[in-house]
PDB file of N, CA, C and O in Angstrom:
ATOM      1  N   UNK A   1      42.414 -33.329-145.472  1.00  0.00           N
ATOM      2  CA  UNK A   1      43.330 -34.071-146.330  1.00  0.00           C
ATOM      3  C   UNK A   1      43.148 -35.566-146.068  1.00  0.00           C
ATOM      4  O   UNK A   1      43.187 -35.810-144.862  1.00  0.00           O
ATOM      5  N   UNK A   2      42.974 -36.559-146.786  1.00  0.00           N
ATOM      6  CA  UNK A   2      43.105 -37.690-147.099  1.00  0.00           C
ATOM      7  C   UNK A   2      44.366 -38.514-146.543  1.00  0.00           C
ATOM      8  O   UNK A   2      45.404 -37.998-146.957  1.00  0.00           O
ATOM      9  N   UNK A   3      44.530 -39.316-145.964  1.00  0.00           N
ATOM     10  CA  UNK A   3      45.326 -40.065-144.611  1.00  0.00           C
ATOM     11  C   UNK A   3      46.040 -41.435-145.875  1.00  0.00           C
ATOM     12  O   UNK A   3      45.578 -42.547-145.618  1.00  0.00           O
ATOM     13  N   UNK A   4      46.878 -41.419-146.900  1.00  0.00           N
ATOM     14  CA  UNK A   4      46.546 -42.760-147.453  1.00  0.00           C
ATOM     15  C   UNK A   4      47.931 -43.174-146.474  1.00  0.00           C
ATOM     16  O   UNK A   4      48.661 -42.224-146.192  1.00  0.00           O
ATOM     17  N   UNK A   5      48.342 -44.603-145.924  1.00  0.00           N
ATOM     18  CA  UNK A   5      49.057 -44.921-145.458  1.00  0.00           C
ATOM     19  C   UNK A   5      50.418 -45.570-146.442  1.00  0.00           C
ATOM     20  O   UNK A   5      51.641 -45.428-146.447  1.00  0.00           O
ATOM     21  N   UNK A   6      49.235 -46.474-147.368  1.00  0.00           N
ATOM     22  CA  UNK A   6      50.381 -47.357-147.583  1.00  0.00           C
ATOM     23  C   UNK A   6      49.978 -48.066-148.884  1.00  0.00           C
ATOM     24  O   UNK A   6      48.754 -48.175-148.945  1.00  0.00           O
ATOM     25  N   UNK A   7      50.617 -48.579-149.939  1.00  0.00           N
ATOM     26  CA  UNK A   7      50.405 -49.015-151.346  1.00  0.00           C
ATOM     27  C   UNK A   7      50.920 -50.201-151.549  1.00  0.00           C
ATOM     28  O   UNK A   7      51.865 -50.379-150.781  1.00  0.00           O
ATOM     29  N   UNK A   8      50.694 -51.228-152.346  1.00  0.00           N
ATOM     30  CA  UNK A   8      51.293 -52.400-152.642  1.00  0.00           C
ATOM     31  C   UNK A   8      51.977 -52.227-154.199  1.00  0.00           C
ATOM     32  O   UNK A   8      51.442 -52.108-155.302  1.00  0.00           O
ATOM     33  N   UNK A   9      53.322 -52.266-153.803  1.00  0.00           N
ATOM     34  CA  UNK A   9      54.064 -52.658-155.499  1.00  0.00           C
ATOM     35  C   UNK A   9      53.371 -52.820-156.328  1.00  0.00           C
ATOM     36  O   UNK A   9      53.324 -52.046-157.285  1.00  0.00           O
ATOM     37  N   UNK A  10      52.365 -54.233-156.181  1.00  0.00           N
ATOM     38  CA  UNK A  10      51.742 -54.908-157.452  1.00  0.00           C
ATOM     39  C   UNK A  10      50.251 -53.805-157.931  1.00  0.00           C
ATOM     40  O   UNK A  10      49.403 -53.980-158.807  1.00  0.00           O
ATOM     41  N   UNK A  11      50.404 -52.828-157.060  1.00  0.00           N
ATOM     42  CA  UNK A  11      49.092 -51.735-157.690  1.00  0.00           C
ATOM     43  C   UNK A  11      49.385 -51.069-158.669  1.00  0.00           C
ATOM     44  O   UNK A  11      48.448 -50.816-159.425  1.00  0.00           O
ATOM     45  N   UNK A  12      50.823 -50.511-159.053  1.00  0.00           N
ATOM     46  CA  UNK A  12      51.247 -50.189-160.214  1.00  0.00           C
ATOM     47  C   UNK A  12      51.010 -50.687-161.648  1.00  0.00           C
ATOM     48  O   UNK A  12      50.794 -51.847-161.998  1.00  0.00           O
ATOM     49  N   UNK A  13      51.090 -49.623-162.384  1.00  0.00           N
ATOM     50  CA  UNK A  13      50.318 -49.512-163.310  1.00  0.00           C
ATOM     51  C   UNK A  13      51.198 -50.865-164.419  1.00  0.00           C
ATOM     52  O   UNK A  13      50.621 -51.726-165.084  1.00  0.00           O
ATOM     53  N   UNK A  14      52.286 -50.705-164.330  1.00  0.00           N
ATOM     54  CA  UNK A  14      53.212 -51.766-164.375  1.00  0.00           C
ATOM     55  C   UNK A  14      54.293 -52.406-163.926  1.00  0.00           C
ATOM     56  O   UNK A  14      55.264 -51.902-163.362  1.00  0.00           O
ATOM     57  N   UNK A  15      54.073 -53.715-164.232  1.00  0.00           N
ATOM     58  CA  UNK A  15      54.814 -54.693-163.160  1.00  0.00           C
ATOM     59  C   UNK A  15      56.370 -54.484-162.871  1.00  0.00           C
ATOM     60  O   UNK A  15      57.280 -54.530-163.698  1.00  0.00           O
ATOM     61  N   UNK A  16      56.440 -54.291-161.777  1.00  0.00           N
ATOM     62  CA  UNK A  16      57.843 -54.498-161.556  1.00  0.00           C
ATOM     63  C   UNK A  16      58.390 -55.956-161.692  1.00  0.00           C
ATOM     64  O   UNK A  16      57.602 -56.886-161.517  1.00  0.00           O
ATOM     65  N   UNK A  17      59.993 -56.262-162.064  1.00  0.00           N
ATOM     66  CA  UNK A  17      60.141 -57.188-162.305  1.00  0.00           C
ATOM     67  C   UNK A  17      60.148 -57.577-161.307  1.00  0.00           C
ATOM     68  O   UNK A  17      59.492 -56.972-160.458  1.00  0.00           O
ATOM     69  N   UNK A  18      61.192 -59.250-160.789  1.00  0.00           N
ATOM     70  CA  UNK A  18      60.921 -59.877-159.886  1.00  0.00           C
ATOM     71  C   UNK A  18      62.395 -59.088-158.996  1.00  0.00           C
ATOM     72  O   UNK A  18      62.482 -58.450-157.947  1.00  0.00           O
ATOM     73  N   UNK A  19      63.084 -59.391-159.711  1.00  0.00           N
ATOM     74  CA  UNK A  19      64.489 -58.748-159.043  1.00  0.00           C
ATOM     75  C   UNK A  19      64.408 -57.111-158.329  1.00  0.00           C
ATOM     76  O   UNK A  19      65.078 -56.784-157.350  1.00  0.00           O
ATOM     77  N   UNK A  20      63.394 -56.154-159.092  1.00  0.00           N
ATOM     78  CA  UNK A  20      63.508 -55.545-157.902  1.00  0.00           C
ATOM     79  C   UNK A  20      62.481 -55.719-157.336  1.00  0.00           C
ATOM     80  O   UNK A  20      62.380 -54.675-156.691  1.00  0.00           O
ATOM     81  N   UNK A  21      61.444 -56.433-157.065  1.00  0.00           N
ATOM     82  CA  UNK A  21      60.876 -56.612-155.517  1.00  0.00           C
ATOM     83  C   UNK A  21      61.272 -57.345-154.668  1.00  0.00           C
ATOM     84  O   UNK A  21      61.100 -57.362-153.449  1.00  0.00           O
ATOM     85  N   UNK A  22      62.054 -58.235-155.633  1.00  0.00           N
ATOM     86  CA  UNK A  22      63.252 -58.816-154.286  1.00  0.00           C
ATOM     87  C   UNK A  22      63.790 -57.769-153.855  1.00  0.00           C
ATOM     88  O   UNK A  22      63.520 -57.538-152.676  1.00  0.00           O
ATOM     89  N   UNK A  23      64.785 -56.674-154.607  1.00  0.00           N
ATOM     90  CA  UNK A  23      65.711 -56.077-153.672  1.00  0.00           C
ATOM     91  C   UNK A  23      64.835 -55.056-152.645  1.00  0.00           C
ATOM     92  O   UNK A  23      65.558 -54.522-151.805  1.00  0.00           O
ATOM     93  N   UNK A  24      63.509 -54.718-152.573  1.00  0.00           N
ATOM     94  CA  UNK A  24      62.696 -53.399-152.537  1.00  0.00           C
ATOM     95  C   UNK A  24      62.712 -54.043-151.172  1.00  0.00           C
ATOM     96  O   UNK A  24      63.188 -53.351-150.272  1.00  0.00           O
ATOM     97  N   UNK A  25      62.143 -55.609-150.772  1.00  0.00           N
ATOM     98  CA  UNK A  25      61.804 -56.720-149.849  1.00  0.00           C
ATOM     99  C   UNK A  25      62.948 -56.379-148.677  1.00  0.00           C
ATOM    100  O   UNK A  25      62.839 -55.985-147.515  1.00  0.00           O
ATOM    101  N   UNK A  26      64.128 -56.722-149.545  1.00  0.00           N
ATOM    102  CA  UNK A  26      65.222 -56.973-148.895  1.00  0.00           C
ATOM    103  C   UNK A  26      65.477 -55.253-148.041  1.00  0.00           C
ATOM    104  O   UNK A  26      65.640 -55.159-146.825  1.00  0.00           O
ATOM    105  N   UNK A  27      65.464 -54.415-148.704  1.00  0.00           N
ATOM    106  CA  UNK A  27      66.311 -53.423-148.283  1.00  0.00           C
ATOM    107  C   UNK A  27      64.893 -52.851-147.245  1.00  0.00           C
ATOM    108  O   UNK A  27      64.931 -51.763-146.671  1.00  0.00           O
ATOM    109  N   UNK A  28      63.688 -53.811-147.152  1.00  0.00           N
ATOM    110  CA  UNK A  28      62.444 -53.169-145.846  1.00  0.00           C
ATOM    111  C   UNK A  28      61.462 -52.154-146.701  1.00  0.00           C
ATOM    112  O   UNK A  28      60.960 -51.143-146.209  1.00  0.00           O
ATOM    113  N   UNK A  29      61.325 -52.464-147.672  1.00  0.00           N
ATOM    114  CA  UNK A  29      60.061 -51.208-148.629  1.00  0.00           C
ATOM    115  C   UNK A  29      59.202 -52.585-149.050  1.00  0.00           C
ATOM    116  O   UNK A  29      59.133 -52.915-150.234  1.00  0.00           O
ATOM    117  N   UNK A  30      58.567 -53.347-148.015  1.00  0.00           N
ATOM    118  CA  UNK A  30      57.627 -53.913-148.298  1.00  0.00           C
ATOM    119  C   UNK A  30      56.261 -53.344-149.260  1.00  0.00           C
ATOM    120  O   UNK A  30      55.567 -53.892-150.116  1.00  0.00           O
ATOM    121  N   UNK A  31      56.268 -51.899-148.620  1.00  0.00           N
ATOM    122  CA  UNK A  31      54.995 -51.334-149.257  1.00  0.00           C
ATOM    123  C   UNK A  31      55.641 -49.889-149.761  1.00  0.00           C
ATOM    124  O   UNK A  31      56.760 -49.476-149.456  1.00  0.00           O
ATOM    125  N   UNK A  32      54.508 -49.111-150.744  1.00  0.00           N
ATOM    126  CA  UNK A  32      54.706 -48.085-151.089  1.00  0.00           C
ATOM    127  C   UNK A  32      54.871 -47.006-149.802  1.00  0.00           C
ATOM    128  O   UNK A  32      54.196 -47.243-148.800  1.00  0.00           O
ATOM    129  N   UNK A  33      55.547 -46.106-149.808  1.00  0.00           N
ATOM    130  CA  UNK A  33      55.128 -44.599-148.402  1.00  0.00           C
ATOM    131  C   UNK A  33      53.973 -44.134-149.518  1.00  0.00           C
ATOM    132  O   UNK A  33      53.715 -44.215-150.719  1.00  0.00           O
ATOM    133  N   UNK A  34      53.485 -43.612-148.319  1.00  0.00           N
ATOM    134  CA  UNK A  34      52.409 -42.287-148.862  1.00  0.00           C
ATOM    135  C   UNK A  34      52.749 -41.376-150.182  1.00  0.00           C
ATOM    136  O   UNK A  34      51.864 -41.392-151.038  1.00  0.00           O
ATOM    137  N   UNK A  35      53.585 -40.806-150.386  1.00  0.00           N
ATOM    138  CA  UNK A  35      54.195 -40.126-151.018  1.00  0.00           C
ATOM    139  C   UNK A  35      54.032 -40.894-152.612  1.00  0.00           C
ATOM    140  O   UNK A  35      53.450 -40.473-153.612  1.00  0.00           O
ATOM    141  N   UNK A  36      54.773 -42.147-152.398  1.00  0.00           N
ATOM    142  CA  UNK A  36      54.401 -43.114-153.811  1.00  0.00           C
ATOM    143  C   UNK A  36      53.263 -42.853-153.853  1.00  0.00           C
ATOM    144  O   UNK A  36      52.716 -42.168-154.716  1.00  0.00           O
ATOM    145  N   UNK A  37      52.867 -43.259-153.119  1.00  0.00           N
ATOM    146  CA  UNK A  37      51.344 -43.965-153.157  1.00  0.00           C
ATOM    147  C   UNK A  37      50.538 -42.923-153.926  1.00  0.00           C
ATOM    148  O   UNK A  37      50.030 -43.105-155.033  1.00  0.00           O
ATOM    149  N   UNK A  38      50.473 -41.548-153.029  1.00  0.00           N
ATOM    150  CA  UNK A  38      49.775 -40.438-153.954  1.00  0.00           C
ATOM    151  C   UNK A  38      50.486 -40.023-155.274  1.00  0.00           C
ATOM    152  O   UNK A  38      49.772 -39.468-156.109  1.00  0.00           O
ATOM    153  N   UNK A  39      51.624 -40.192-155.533  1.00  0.00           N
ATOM    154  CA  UNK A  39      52.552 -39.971-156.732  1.00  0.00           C
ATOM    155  C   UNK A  39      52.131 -40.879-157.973  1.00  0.00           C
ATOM    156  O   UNK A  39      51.956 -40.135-158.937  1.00  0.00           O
ATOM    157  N   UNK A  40      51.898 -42.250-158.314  1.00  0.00           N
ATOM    158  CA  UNK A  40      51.376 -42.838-159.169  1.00  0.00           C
ATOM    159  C   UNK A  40      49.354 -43.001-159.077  1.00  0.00           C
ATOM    160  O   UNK A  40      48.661 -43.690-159.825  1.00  0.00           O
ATOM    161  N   UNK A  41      48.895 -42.151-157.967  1.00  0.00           N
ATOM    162  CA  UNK A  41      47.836 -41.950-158.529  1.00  0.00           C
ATOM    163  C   UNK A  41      47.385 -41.113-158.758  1.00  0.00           C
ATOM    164  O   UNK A  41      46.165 -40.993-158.641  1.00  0.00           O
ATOM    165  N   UNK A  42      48.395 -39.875-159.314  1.00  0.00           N
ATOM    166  CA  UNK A  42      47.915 -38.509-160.078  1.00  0.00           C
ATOM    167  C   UNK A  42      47.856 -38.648-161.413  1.00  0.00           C
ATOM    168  O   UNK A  42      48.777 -39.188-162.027  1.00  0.00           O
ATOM    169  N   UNK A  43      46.957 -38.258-161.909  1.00  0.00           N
ATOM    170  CA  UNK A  43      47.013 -38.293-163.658  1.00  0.00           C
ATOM    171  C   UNK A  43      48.053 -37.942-163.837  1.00  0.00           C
ATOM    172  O   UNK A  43      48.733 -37.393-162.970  1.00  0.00           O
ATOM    173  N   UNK A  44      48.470 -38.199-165.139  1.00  0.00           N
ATOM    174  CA  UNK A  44      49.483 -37.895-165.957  1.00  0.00           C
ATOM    175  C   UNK A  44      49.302 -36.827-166.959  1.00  0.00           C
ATOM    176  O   UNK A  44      50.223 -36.533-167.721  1.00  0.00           O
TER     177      UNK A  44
END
């Protein structure tokens, strides 16, 4: 199995606004978990 650690907000397919990566910042979800991470890169 494939180890991915960690994702950046801005890899999404679309942009989050600014307000919630402020709040994402604030509340410590600097980065995607794993879980995101493999979750927006499964086809649709």
């Amino acid at each position: 199995m494939e180890a991915v650690t960690e994702g950046s907000w801005a890899s999404l397919p679309l942009a989050l606004s600014a307000g919630v990566l402020q709040a994402l910042r604030e509340l410590g979800f600097a980065r995607m978990t794993p879980v995101q991470v493999r979750g927006h890169l499964l086809p649709p």
